[in-house]
BATI-300910 format. One record per residue (C-alpha): x, y, z; residue in one letter. Coordinates in steps of 0.5 Angstrom, whole numbers, plus 500, padded with zeros to 3 digits. Layout:
+-----+-----+-----+------+
:   u :   v :   w : code :
+-----+-----+-----+------+
:   X :   Y :   Z :    A :
...
+-----+-----+-----+------+
This chain:
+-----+-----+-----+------+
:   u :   v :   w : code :
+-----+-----+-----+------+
: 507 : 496 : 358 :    X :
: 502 : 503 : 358 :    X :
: 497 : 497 : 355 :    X :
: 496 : 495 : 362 :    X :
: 496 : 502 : 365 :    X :
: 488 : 503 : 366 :    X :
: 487 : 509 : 371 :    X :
: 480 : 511 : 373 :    X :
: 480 : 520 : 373 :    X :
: 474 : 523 : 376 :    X :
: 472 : 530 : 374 :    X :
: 470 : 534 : 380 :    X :
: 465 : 538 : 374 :    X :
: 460 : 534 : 375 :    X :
: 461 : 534 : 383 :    X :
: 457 : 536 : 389 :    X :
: 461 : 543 : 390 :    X :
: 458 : 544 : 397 :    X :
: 460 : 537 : 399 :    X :
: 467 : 538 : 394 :    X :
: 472 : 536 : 399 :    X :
: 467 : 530 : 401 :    X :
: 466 : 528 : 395 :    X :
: 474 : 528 : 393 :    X :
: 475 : 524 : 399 :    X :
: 469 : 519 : 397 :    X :
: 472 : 517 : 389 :    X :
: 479 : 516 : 393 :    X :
: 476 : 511 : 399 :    X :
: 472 : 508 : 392 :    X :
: 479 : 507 : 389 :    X :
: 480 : 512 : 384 :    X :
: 486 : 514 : 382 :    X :
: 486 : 521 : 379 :    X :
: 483 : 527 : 380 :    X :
: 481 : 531 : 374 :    X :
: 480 : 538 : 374 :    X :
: 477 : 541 : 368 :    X :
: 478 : 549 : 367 :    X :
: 474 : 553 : 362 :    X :
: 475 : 560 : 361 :    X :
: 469 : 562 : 357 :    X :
: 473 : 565 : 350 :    X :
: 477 : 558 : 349 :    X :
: 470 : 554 : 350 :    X :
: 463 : 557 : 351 :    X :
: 464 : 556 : 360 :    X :
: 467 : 558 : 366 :    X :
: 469 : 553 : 371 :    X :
: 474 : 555 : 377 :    X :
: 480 : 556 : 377 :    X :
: 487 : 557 : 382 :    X :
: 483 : 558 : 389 :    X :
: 479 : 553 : 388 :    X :
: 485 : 548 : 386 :    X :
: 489 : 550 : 392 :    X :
: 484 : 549 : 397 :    X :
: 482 : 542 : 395 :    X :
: 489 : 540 : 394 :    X :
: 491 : 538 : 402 :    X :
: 484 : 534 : 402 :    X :
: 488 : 528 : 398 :    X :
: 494 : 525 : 395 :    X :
: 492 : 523 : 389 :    X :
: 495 : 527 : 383 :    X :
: 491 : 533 : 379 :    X :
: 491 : 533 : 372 :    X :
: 489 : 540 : 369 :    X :
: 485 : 540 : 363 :    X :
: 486 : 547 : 361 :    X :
: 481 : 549 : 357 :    X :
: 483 : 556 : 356 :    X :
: 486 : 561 : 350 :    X :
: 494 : 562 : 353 :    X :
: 495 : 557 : 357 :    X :
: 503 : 559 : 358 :    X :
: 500 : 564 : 362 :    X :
: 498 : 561 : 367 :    X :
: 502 : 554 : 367 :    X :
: 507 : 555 : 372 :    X :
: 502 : 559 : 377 :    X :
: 497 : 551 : 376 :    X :
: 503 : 547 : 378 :    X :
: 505 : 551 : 384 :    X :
: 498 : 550 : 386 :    X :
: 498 : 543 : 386 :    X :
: 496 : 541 : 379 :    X :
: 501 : 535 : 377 :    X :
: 499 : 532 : 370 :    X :
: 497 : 539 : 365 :    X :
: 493 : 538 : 358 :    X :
: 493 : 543 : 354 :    X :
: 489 : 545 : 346 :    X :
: 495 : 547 : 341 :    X :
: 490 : 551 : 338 :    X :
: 490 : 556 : 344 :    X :
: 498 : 557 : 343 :    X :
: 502 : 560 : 338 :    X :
: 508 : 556 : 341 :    X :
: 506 : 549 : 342 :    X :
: 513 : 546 : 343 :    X :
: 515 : 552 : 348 :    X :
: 509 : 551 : 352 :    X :
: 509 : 543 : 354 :    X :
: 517 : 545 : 356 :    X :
: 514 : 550 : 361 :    X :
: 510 : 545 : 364 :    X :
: 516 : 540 : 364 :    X :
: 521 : 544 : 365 :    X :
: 516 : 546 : 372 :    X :
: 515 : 539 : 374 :    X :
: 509 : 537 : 371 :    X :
: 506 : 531 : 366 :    X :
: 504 : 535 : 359 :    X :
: 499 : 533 : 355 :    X :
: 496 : 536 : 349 :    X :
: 488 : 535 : 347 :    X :
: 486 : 533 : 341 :    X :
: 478 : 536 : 340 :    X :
: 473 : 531 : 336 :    X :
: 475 : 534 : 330 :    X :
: 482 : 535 : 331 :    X :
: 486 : 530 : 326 :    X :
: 491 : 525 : 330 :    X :
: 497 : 528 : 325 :    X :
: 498 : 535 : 329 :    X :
: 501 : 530 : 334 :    X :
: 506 : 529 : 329 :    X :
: 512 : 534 : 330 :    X :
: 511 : 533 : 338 :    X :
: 509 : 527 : 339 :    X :
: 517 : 525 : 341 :    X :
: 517 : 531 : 347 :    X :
: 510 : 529 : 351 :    X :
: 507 : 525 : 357 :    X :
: 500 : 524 : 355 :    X :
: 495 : 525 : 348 :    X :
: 488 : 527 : 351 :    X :
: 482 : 525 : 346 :    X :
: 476 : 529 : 348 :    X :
: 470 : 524 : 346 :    X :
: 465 : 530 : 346 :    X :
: 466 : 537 : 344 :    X :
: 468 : 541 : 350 :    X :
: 466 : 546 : 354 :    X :
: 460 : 542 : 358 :    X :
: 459 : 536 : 362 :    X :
: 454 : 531 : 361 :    X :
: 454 : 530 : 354 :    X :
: 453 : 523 : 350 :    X :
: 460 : 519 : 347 :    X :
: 461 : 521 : 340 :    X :
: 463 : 513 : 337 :    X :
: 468 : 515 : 332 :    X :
: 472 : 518 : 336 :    X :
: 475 : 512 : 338 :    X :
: 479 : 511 : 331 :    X :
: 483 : 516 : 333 :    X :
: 486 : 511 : 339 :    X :
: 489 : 506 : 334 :    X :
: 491 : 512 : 329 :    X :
: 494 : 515 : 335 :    X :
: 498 : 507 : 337 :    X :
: 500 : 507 : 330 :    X :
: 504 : 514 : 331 :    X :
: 506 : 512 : 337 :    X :
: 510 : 505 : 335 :    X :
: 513 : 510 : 328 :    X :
: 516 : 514 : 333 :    X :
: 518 : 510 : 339 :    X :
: 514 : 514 : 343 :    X :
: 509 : 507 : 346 :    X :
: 510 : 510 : 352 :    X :
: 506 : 516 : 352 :    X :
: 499 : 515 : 355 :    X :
: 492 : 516 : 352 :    X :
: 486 : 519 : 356 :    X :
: 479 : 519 : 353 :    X :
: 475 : 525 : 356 :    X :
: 467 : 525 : 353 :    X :
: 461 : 521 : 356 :    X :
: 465 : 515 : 359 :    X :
: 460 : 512 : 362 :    X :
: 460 : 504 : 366 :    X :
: 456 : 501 : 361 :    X :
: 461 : 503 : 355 :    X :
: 469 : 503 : 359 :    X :
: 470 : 497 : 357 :    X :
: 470 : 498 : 350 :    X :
: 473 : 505 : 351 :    X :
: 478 : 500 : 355 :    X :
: 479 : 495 : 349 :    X :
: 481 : 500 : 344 :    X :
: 487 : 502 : 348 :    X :
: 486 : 508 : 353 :    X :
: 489 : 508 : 359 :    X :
: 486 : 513 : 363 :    X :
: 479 : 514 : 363 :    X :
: 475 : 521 : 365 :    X :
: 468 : 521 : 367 :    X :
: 464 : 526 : 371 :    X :
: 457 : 525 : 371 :    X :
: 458 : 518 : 371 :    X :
: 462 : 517 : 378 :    X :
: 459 : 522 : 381 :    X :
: 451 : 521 : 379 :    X :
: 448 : 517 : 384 :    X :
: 451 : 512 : 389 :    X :
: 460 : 514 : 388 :    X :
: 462 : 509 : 391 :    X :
: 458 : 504 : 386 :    X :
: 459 : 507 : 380 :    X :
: 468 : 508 : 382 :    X :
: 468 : 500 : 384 :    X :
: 464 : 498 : 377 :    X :
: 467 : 502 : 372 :    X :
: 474 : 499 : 376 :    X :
: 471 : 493 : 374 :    X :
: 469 : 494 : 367 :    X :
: 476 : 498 : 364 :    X :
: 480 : 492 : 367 :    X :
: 481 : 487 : 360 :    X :
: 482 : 480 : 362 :    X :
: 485 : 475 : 358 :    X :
+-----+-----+-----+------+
């Protein structure tokens, strides 16, 4: 059951860039179990990250699976060339596309695992007419563009609204992955609300890597 899917999804925004490959290396021996990839094309949001030479560069450095947020205005235009590079798991904002439904079929259709995000202001009900074709829903818990920001509380609502979607439908098996602010001394609570897969950057890769991966592992396991 996706209940008792729990995944820890380092963003690489928050890292070292001078010790990336170092860094990568480090969350996987740390037992993390994604790498999160946030790209940021200065129109959709108001920054710029990186982009395919750097996802190329860095995919040989680890088996574990890339998941691309993008984060950029068309992003048709560019899916198939993030896929061949390497990305595995690609999220997009349908307010950046005209053709919501075209685009998770190009993702699919490539090979990949299609999300769509929805910004803290952005209702759960836009899933409505396609819940039943994607993987995974992206709930930002911060608005986008930067990272470090602190964790907006209200948007954990939208975790058991989005639940109630997904038993309507029959779609129990979408995941959900939370981006915004995660942090150990808060994961447990993201946890218990029904998320599965937990992005953090500043919170894996501020201080000891190591330490930081072993006690946010701990604390999004839920024991009953």
């Amino acid at each position: 059951m996706t209940k008792n899917i729990k995944l820890l999804a380092p963003s690489i925004l928050s890292a070292d860039f001078s010790r990336l490959g170092e860094q990568i290396k480090e969350v996987e021996e740390a037992g993390a179990d994604i790498i999160h990839l946030d790209i940021m094309d200065g129109r959709y949001v108001p920054n710029i990250t990186f982009g395919l030479p750097i996802i190329e560069s860095i995919r040989g450095l680890t088996d574990l699976p890339f998941d691309a947020h993008l984060m950029i205005v068309e992003p048709e235009k560019y899916i198939k060339e993030f896929i061949k590079v390497g990305c595995n798991m690609i999220s997009f904002h349908p307010d950046a596309t005209i053709h919501t439904h075209r685009t998770i079929d190009l993702i699919k259709s490539n090979g990949a695992k299609a999300g769509i995000v929805l910004n803290p202001a952005t209702p759960v009900n836009t899933l409505d007419e396609i819940i039943h074709y994607i993987d995974y829903v992206l709930i930002m818990s911060v608005n986008p563009g930067f990272g470090g920001q602190k964790f907006i509380p209200q948007t954990l609502n939208k975790v058991s609204k989005l639940k109630i979607l997904m038993e309507e439908t029959g779609r129990e098996d979408v995941l959900i992955e939370m981006d915004g602010g995660i942090k150990a001394d808060n994961i447990r609570e993201i946890s218990m609300a029904g998320v599965n897969i937990f992005v953090s950057g500043s919170g894996v890769f501020k201080g000891n890597i190591k330490e930081n991966v072993k006690k946010m592992k701990e604390n999004m396991y839920i024991f009953i």
